[in-house]
N, C-alpha and C positions, 0 to 999 in steps of 0.2 A: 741865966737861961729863962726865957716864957715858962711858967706854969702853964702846960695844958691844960684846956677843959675835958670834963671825960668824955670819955669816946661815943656814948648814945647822942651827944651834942654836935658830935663831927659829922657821924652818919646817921640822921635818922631816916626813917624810911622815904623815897622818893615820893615827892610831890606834883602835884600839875599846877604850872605856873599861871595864875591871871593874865599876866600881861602878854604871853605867847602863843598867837594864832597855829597851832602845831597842825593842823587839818587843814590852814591853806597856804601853808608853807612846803605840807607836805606834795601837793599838789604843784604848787611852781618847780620844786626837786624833780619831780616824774616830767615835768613839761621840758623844762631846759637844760636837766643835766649832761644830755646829750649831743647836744651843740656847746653847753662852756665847759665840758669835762676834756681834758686833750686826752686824742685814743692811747698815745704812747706810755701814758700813767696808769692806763687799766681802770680808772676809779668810776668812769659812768655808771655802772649799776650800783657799785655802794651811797652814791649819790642820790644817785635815783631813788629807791627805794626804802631808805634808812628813813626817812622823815613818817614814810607809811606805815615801818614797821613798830615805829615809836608809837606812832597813832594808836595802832588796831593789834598790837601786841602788846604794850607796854601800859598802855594807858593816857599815852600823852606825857608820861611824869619828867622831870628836868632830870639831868644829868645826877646822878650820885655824889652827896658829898655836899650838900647845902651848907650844915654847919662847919665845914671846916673852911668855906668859902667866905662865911659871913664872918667867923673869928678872925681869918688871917687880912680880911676888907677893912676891917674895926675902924682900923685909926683914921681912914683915910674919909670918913663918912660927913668929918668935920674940915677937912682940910681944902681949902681954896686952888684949883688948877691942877687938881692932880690929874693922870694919863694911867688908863687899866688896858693893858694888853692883851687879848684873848690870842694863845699859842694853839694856833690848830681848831679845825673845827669841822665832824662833820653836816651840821646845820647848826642853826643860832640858839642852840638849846644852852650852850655854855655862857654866848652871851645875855641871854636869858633871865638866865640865876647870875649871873655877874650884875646885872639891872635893879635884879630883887635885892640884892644884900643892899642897897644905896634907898628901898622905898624910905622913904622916912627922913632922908640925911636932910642934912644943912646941907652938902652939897651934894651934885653928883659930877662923875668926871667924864674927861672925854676918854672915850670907848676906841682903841683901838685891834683891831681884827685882823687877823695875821693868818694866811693861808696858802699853799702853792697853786690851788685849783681853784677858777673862777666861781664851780659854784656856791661852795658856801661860802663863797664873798658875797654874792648875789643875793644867798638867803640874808647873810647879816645886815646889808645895806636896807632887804623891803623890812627885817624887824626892828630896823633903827627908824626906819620912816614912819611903822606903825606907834612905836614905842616915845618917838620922838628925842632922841638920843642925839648929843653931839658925837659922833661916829666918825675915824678915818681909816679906811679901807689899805692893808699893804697886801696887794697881792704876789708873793716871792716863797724862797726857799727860806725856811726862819732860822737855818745857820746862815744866810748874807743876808736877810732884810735889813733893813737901813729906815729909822723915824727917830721923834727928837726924845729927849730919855724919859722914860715910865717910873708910875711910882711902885706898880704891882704886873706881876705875868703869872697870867694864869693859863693851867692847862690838864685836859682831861685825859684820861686814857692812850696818851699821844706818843708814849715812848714808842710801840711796834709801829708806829709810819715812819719813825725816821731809820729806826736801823742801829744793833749797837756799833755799825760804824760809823754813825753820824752824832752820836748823843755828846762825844765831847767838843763838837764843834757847835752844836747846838746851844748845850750851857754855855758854851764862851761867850756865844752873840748874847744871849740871857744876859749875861754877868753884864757887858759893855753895853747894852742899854741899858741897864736898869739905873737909874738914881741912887747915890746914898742915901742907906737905910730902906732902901725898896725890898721888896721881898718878891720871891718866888712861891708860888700857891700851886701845888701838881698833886693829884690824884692820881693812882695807877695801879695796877695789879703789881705785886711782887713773889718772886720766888722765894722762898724759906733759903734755898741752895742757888748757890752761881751756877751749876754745873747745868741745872735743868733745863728743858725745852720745851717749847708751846707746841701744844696736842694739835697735831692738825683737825678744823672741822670736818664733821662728819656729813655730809653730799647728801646722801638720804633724807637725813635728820632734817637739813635744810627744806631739801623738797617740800617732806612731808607738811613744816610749818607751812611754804610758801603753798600749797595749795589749801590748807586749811584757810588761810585767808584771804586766796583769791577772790573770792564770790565778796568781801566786805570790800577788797581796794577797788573793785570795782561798782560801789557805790562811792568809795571815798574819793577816786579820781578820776571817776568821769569814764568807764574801761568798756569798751565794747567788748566781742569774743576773741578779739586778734590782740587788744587790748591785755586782757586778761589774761592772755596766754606769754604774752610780753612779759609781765608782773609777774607771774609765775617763773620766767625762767633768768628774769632778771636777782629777784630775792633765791631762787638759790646758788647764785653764783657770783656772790655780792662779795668775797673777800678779796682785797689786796694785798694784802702781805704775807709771804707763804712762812708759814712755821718757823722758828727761830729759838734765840735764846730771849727769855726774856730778864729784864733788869731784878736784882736781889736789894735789901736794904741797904747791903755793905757796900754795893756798890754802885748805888747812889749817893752816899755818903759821901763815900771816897771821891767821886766826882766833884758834887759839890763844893768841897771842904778842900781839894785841891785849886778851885778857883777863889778861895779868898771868901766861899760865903758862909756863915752861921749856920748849923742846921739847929733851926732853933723847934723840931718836933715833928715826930715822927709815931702815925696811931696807925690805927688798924680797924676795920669793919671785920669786928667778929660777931656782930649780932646778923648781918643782913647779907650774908653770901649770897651771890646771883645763881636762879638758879640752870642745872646744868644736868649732862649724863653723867656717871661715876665713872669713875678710874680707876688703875688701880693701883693710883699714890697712895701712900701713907700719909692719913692729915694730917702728920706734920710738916709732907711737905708741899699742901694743898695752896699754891698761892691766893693770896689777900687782896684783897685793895687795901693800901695805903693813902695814908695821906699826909705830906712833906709841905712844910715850910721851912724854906732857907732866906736868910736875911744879908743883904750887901753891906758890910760896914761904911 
């Protein structure tokens, strides 16, 4: 089995990537999510406004989990023709940091981008043109997409879009693209306990952010008063997927390890919890981000 590195190396604190224009990206998300979002998916406002919120809440910084990105990338930094699959994405911040782990390489690979909804295909496409990335776009369900086999799939926070009635059809397609010896690279929150359930957000809570930053998205994107008022009522009512069970370690393991793959490590961000309102779990059974690599024989 992999020696892990330690965990301050998996997660250190999120950074703002050089090579990612996150302010006019955030911008094109507000302009066109609304025309390539389909109404039937609900996603046009998480779309919309997620790039803004990254901006003028967040800081700009890339997705969580750099180091465990750039460890589980290693091998491939020398390797001639490799394929990096980005699973899921709600703008190109995944592909981003997938970009970054390769500055430096001997090589870098072709960049594929896997999503069901046009727009963050659309953001990936303008950061491959900015970036200058060999890049090929799937736009599908990532339990049927179809491209030619990868040598790595990466994926962020993406277990709640599919549903745990879709996660073992998910990993299957994962498993049958990947290359021997490919690995799977996933980030995600996990529950301590199977049994638990994701706290619905709180409506208010939202508001109140979404109007604390009205007045900036409105230099950031361009927002008249009707504008503004858009932006407000789009950011608080930006979730898609209502409340559920979320995934445990055991049973992601179990998952994986029923399709034939290695879990070659399994860490934890315990320095850098996101932060949030309190509850009132027990932090033992306060979910984590995780971070998983599993390997194809």
């Amino acid at each position: 089995m992999t020696v892990p590195p330690p965990v301050p190396e998996l997660f250190g604190k999120p950074r703002r990537l050089p090579s990612e224009p996150v302010e006019r990206l955030a911008r094109l998300a507000w302009e066109r999510a609304p025309n390539l979002c389909a109404p039937a998916r609900g996603c046009a406002n998480y779309h919309r406004v997620w790039g803004a919120l990254r901006a003028l809440d967040l800081g700009g910084v890339a997705p969580a989990g750099e180091g465990l990105y750039r460890y589980g990338l290693a091998p491939l930094r020398e390797q001639a023709g490799s394929r990096v699959l980005i699973s899921g994405g709600a703008d190109a911040g995944l592909l981003a940091l997938a970009t970054e782990c390769f500055a430096g390489a001997g090589q870098r690979p072709t960049f594929v981008f896997a999503d069901i909804c046009a727009t963050p295909c659309a953001l990936a496409r303008e950061y491959a043109t900015h970036a200058g990335l060999d890049l090929e776009i799937v736009q599908g369900d990532i339990r049927t997409i179809e491209t030619a086999p990868v040598h790595a799939i990466l994926a962020h926070s993406f277990l709640q879009f599919v549903g745990a009635e879709g996660w073992g059809a998910m990993a299957a397609n994962w498993v049958r693209l990947l290359a021997p010896g490919g690995r799977i690279i996933l980030t995600n929150k996990l529950n301590r306990e199977p049994a638990e359930r994701r706290a619905p957000g709180d409506p208010a809570r939202r508001e109140a952010r979404a109007r604390r930053l009205a007045p900036l998205a409105r230099d950031l994107l361009g927002l008249d008063d009707e504008g503004e008022e858009a932006f407000v009522a789009a950011a608080s009512n930006y979730a898609i997927t209502a409340p559920g069970p979320r995934a445990s370690e055991a049973g992601v393991r179990s998952l994986l390890s029923s399709l034939g793959l290695s879990v070659e490590l399994v860490a934890y961000d315990v320095q850098h919890r996101a932060p949030g309102p309190t509850t009132a779990r027990e932090p033992s059974s306060d979910p984590l981000r995780a971070g998983i690599i599993a390997r194809k024989p």
